[in-house]
C-alpha positions as CSV (number, residue, x, y, z in Angstrom):
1,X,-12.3,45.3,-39.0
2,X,-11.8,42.7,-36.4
3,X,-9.1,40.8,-38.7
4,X,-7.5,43.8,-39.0
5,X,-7.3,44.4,-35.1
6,X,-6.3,41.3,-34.6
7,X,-3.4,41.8,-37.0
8,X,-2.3,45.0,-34.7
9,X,-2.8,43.3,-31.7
10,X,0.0,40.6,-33.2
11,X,2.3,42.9,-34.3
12,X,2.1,44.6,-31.3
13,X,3.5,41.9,-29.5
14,X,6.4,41.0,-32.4
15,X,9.4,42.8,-34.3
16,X,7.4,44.2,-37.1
17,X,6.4,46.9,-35.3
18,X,4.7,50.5,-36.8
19,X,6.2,53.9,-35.4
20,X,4.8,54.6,-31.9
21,X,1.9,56.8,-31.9
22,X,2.5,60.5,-30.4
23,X,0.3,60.9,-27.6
24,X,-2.8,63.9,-27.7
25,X,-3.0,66.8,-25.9
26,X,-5.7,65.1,-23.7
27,X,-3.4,62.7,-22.5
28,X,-0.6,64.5,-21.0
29,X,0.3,65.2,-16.8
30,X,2.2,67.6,-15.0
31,X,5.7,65.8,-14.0
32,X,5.4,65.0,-10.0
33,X,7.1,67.9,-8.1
34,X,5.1,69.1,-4.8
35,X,5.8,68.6,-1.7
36,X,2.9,66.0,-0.8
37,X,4.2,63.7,-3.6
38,X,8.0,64.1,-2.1
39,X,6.3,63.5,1.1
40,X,4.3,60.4,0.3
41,X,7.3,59.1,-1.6
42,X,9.2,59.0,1.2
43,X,7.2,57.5,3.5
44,X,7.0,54.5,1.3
45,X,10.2,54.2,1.4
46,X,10.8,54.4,4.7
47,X,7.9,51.6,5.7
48,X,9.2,49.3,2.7
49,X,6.3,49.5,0.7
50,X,5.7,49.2,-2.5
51,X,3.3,50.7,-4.5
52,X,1.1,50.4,-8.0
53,X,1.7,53.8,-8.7
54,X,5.4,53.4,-9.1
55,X,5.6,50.4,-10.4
56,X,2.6,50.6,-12.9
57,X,4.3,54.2,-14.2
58,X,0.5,55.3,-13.3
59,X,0.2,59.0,-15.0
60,X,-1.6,60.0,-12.0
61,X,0.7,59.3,-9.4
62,X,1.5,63.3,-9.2
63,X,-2.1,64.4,-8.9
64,X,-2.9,61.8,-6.3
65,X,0.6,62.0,-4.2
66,X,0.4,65.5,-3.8
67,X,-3.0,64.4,-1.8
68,X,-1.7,62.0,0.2
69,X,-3.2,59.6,-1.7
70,X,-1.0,56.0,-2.9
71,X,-2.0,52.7,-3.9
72,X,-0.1,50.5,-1.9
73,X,1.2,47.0,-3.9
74,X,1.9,44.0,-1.3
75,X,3.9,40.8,-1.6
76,X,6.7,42.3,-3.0
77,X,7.6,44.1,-6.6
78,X,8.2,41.0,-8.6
79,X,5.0,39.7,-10.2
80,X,5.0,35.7,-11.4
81,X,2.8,36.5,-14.5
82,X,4.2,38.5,-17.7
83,X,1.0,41.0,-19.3
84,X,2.0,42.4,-22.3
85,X,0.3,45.4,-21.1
86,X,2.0,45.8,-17.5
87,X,5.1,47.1,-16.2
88,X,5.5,45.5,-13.0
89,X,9.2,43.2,-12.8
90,X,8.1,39.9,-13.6
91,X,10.6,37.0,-11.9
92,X,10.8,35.2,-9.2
93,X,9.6,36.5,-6.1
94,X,11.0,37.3,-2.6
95,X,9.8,35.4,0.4
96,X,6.2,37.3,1.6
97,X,7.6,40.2,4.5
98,X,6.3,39.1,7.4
99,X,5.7,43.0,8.7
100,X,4.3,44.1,5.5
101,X,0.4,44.6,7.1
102,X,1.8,46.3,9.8
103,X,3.4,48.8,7.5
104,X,0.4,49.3,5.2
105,X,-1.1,50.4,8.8
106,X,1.2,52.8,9.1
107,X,1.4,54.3,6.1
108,X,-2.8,54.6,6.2
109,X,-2.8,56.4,9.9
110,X,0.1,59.0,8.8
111,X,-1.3,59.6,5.7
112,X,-4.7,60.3,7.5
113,X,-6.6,57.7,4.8
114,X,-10.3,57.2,5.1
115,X,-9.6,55.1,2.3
116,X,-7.5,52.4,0.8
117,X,-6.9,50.6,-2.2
118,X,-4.4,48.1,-1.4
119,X,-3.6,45.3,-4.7
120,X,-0.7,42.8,-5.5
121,X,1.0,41.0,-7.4
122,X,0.5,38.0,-9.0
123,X,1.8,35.5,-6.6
124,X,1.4,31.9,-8.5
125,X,4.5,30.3,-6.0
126,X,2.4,30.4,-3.1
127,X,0.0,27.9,-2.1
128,X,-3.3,30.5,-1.1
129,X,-1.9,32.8,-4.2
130,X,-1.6,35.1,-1.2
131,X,-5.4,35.8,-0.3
132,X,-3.5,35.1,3.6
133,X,-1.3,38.2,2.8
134,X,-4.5,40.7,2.1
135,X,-6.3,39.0,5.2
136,X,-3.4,39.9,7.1
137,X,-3.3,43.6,5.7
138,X,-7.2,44.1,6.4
139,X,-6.8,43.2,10.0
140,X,-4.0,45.0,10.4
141,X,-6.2,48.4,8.9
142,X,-9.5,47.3,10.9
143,X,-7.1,47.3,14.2
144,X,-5.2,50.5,13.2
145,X,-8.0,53.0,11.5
146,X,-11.1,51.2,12.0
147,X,-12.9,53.9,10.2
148,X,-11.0,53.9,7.1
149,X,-12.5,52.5,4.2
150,X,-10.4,49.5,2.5
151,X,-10.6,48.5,-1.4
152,X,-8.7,45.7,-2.4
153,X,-7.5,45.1,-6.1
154,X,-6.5,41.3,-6.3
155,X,-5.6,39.1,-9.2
156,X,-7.4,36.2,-10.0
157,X,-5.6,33.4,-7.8
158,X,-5.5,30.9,-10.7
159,X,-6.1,27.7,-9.5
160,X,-7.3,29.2,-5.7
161,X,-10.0,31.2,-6.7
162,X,-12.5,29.9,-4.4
163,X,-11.0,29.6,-1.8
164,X,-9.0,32.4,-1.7
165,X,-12.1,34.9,-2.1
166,X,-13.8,33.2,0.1
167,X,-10.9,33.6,3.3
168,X,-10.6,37.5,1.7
169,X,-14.6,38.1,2.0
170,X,-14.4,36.9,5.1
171,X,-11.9,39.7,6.3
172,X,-14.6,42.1,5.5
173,X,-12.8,44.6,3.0
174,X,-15.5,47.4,1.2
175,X,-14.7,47.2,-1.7
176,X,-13.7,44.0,-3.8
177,X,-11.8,45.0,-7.3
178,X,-10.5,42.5,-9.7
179,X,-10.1,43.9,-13.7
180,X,-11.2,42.5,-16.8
181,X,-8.4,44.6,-18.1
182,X,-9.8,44.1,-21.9
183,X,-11.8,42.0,-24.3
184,X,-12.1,38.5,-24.3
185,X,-10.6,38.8,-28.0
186,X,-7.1,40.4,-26.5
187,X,-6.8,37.8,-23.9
188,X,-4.5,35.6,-25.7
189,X,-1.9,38.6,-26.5
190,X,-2.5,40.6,-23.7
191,X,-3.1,38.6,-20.8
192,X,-2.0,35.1,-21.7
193,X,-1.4,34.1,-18.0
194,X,-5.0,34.1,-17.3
195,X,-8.9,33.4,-18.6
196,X,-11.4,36.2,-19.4
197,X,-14.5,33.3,-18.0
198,X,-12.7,32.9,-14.7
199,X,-12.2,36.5,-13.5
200,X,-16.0,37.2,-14.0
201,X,-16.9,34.1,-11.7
202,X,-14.1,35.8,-9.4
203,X,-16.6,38.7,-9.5
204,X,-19.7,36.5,-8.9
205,X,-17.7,34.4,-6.1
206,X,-17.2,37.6,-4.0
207,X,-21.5,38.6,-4.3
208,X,-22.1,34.9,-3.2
209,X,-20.5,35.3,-0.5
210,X,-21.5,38.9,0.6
211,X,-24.0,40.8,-1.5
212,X,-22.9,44.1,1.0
213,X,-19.2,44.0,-1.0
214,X,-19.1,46.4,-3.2
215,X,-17.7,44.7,-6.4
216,X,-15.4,46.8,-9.2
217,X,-13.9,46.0,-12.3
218,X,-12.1,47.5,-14.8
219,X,-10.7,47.5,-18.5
220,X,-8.6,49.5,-20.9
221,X,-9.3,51.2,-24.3
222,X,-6.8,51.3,-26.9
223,X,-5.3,47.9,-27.5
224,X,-7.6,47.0,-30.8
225,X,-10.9,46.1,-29.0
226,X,-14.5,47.0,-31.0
227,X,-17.0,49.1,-29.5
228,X,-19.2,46.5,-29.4
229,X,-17.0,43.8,-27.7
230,X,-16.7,46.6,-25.4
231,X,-20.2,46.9,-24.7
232,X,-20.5,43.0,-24.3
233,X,-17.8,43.1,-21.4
234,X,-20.1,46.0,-19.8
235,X,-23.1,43.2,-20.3
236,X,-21.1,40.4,-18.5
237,X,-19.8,42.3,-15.6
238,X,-23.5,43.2,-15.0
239,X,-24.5,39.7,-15.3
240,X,-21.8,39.1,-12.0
241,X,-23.1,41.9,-10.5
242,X,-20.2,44.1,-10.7
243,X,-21.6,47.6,-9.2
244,X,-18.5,49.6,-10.7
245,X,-16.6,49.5,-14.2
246,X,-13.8,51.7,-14.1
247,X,-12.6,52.7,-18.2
248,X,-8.9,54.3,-19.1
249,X,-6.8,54.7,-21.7
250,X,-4.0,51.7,-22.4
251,X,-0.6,53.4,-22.6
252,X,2.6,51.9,-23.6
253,X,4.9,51.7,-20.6
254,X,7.9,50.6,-22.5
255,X,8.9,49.5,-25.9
256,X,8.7,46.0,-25.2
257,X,5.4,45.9,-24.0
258,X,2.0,45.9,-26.6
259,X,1.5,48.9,-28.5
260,X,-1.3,51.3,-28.6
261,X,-3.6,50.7,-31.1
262,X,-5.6,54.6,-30.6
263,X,-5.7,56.8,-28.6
264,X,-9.8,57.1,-27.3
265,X,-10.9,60.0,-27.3
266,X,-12.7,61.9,-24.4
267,X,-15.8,62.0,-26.3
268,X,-15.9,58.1,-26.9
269,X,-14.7,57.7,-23.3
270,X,-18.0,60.1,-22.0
271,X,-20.5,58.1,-24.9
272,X,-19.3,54.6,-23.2
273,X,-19.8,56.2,-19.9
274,X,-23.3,57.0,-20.6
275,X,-24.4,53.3,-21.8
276,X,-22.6,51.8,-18.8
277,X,-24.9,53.9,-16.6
278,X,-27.5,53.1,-18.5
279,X,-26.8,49.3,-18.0
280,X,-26.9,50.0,-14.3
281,X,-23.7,50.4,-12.9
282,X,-23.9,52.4,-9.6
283,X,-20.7,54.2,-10.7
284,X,-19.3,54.7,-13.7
285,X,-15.5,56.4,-14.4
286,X,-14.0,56.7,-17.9
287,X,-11.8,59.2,-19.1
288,X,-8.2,58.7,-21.0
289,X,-6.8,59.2,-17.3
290,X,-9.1,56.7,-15.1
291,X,-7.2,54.4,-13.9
292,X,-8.6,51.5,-10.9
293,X,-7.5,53.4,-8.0
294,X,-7.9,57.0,-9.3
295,X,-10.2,59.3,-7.4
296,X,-11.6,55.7,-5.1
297,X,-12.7,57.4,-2.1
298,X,-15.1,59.5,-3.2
299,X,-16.1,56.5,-6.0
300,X,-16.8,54.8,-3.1
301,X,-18.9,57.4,-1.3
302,X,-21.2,57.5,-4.6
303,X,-21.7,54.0,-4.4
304,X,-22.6,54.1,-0.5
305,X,-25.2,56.9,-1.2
306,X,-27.0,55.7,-4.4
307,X,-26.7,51.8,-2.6
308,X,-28.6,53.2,0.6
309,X,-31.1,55.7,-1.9
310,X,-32.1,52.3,-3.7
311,X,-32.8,50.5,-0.6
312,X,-34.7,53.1,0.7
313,X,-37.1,53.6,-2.5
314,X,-37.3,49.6,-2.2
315,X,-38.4,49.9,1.1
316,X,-40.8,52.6,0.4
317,X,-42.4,50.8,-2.6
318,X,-42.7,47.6,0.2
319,X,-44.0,49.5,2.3
């Protein structure tokens, strides 16, 4: 079975490609109309900003637009890295904007956010990978709407790791996200640009240096992986600590990118779930839909209560 998902995962990724699975019933969104999305929309443009939604063709992006709710992408729309599973423009990128933390600001006050998820691109040209840029946008939130919440969804600063998580802990963000995104297996076809080993001591670099961050990681279903490599992932992110795994279904942003090797269904997606919480995750989310950002406030507020219920039966049982 493993040969054999191997061989998908290669033809996904060359000419010799089989006919593009129809998607289920279970998979399908409302097209974006409301007003909150056309609202949202153009406040982002207005301010500059860009965002993961958009550019990650995020099936969500209706649902949580309508709320107000966007997942703002900084250092531009042009990524240095090329996934085989992502849709972001991959190039050379512009020079970093200089107002760009004051704008994410903006956007979180008018929006009326008690939470953000803020990520990037990968930005291998610059010399911190730019941890300086999400330092920047942290302050400029802390200054702005000191009580809203901030998650931050960074890539792995190949070659700056250390010392790029280290200045970005020290900026105090909530929440610290950095996905897996599959199985070590899949690493090679779908992310070639970086190393399954090093984003999990990402993960264990952020609890080193602050326990209190709240540590998240995620990975996508469909592209070939076995339930059992699955489970193994599950198994190393608790061995870093990770208090939340995020699971969602892979789906095929263009015809150029890796194919979708099943569709998961929402049974598998609840059974998975269910041994992730028993592994001891503080929150779990896995449906075909979940994507990192989806539904992160109140993720967060989960975490926050069962955190501060643990500490309290560990105090009690101290006491």
């Amino acid at each position: 079975m493993a040969a054999m998902n191997d061989l998908s995962s290669a033809m996904a990724l060359s000419g010799d490609r089989p006919p593009r699975q129809r998607k289920p019933d279970w998979i399908r969104v409302r097209a974006p109309v409301g007003q909150g999305y056309q609202s949202t929309r153009a406040l982002m443009r207005e301010l500059s900003l860009n965002t993961v939604c958009e550019e990650a063709a995020c099936p969500n992006i209706g649902e949580c637009w309508e709320k107000k709710h966007a997942t703002v992408m900084i250092l531009g729309d042009v990524c240095t890295r090329a996934c085989a599973f992502c849709n972001v423009k991959t190039g050379m990128p512009r020079p970093v904007d200089p107002l760009e933390p004051e704008h994410v600001a903006a956007a979180a006050a008018r929006l009326g956010l008690q939470h953000i998820v803020v990520t990037s691109v990968d930005r291998d040209d610059l010399p911190d990978g730019g941890a300086g840029q999400f330092v920047r946008v942290i302050k400029a939130l802390r200054r702005s709407t000191p009580a809203t919440t901030i998650e931050i969804l960074t890539p792995d600063f190949r070659n700056k790791m250390r010392a790029a998580v280290e200045m970005i802990c020290q900026a105090g963000p909530d929440v610290y996200n950095h996905n897996l995104e599959t199985v070590p297996r899949l690493y090679p076809t779908i992310r070639p640009g970086a190393r399954y080993y090093a984003s999990l001591r990402l993960l264990e670099e952020v609890k080193a240096h602050d326990p209190l961050i709240f540590t998240k990681s995620g990975i996508m279903l469909g592209l070939g992986e076995e339930r059992l490599e699955v489970h193994q992932v599950m198994d190393d992110m608790r061995c870093a600590d990770v208090d939340f795994i995020t699971m969602g279904q892979y789906l095929q942003p263009t015809p150029k990118h890796a194919r979708v090797a099943d569709f998961v269904t929402p049974a598998a997606f609840d059974a998975y779930a269910s041994i992730a919480r028993a592994k001891g995750f503080l929150q779990v989310a896995a449906s075909p839909l979940t994507r990192s950002s989806y539904h992160a406030g109140a993720d967060f507020e989960v975490m926050r209560q069962r955190r501060a219920q643990a500490l309290d039966r560990a105090a009690k049982v101290i006491a």
